[in-house]
N, C-alpha and C positions, 0 to 999 in steps of 0.2 A: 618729515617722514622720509627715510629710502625707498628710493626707486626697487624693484626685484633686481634692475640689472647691478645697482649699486652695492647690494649687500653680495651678489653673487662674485664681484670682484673683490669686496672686502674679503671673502671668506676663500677666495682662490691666492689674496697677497697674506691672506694671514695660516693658509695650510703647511706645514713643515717650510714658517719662512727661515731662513737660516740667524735673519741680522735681529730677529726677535730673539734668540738665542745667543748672541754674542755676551751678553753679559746675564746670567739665567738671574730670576727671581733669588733672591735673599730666603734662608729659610726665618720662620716668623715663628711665636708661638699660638699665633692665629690657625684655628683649620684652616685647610685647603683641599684639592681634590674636588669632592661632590658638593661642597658647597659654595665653592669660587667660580663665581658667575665665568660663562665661555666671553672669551675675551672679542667675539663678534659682537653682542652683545651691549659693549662698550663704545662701540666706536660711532660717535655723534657726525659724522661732517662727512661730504660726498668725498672721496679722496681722486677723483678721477684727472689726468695732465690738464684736457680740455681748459680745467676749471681753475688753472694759475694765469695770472695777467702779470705779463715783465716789465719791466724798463728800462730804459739806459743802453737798449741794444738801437742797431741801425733799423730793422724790422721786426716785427712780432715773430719769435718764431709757432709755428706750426705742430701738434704731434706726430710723430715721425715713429717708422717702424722702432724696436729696439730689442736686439736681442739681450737675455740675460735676467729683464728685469719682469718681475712679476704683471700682468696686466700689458704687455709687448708694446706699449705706447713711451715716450717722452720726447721731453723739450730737448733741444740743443742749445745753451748760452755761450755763447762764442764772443768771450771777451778782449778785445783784440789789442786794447791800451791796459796798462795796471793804472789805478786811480785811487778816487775814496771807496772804501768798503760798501757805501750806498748807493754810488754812482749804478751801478748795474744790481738788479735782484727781482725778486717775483714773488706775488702774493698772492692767497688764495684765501677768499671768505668763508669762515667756520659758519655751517648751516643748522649747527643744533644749540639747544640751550645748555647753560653754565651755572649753576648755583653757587652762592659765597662755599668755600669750605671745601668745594670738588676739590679732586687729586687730580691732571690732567698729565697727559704722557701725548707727548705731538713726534712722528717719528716720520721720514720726510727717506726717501729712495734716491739717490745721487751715486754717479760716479763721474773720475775726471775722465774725457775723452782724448785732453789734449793738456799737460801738465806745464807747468813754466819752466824754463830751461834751464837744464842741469838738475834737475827736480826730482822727484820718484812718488810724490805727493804735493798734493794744494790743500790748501783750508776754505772751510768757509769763517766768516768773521761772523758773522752772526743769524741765527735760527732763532724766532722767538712767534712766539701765541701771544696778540696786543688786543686791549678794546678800543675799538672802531675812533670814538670819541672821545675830544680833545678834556680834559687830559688821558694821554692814553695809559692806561694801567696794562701793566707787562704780567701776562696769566702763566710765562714757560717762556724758559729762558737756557739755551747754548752761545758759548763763545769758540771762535778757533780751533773749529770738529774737521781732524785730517781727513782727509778723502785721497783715495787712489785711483786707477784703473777699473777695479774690479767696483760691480753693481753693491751697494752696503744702504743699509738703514741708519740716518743721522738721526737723535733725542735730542727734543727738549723736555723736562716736564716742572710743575711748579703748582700754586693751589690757588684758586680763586679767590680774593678777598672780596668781589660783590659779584652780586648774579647779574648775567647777560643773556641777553634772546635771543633768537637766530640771528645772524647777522652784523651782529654788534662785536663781533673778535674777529682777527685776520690770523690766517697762516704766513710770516716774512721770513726770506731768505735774501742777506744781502752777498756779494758775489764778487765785486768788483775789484776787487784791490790787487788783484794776478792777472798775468796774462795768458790765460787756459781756457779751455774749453768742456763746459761742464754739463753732462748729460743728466738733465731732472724729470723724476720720474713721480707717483703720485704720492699725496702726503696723507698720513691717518692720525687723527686723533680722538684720543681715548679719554673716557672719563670715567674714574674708579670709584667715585664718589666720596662721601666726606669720611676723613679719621683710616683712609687707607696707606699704610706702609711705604712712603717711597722706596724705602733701600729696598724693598724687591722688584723696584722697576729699572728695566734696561738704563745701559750709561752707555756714552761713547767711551772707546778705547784712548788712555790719553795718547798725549801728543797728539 
């Protein structure tokens, strides 16, 4: 269940967010409007910085003021060698449940603080929604999502093939493989439920 203050921050990162609109919904020939559940609504998982755990850094960082970004909190990942892709990243445990067949849309606030040189953009290598245990089945899935300067919304989204409980799926972002500095901010994930539309959900921009 959300906390008040939880859904109050969902619903201040989800008010005229901009990076929810970078790529708008697909038209369908499904209604929409008054029948399309509010997209508050959907979102299973606490999305708060507090609640990412890193690794691969020298110290845990801390939430730290940040202007720009919805909810004025994030991490700083300050990766200071390029490596493997895993070497450096941060996860965060999804708190709500999953059913076989759900549509999920995982959409995660990042911008580069500090870019690798000669650069104008970093990537991330990989964003992905996994269940917990071993084998892990991969529920949302991004590869190689450019990131700039400016505050943006990174997607993943993908469908459930078995139901999970609280707890049992992780939010990952791996990080590592540049040498930049990447300000992370909180992550949301949506559940549309079963036999919903992907192509009307958000895409990253490529490259």
């Amino acid at each position: 269940m959300k906390t008040t203050s939880a859904i109050a921050l969902a619903l201040s990162l989800l008010s005229g967010a901009p990076a929810l609109a970078q790529t708008p919904p697909a038209a369908s020939g499904a209604a929409t409007g008054a029948t399309e559940r509010p997209l508050i609504e959907r979102l299973i998982n606490t999305p708060f910085v507090q609640n990412w755990n890193t690794w691969g850094l020298a110290s845990p960082p801390t939430p730290q003021p940040a202007q720009g970004v919805t909810g004025g909190k994030a991490l700083s990942i300050d990766v200071r060698r390029a490596g493997d892709p895993w070497s450096v990243g941060a996860v965060m445990t999804n708190t709500g449940a999953v059913k076989s067949g759900d549509v999920l849309l995982l959409g995660v606030w990042v911008r580069a603080a500090a870019l690798p040189d000669n650069q104008t953009r970093t990537h991330v290598p990989l964003l992905l929604l996994e269940g917990a245990t071993e084998p892990k089945p991969v529920l949302a899935r991004a590869t190689n999502v450019a990131v700039g300067p400016e505050w943006t919304m990174i997607y993943a989204s993908g469908v459930a093939e078995a139901d999970f409980a609280p707890g049992q799926t992780s939010i990952i972002m791996q990080m590592g493989q540049a040498r930049h500095r990447l300000e992370l901010g909180p992550a949301l994930l949506f559940n549309f439920g079963p036999d919903y539309d992907r192509a009307r959900l958000p895409r990253n921009p490529e490259g």
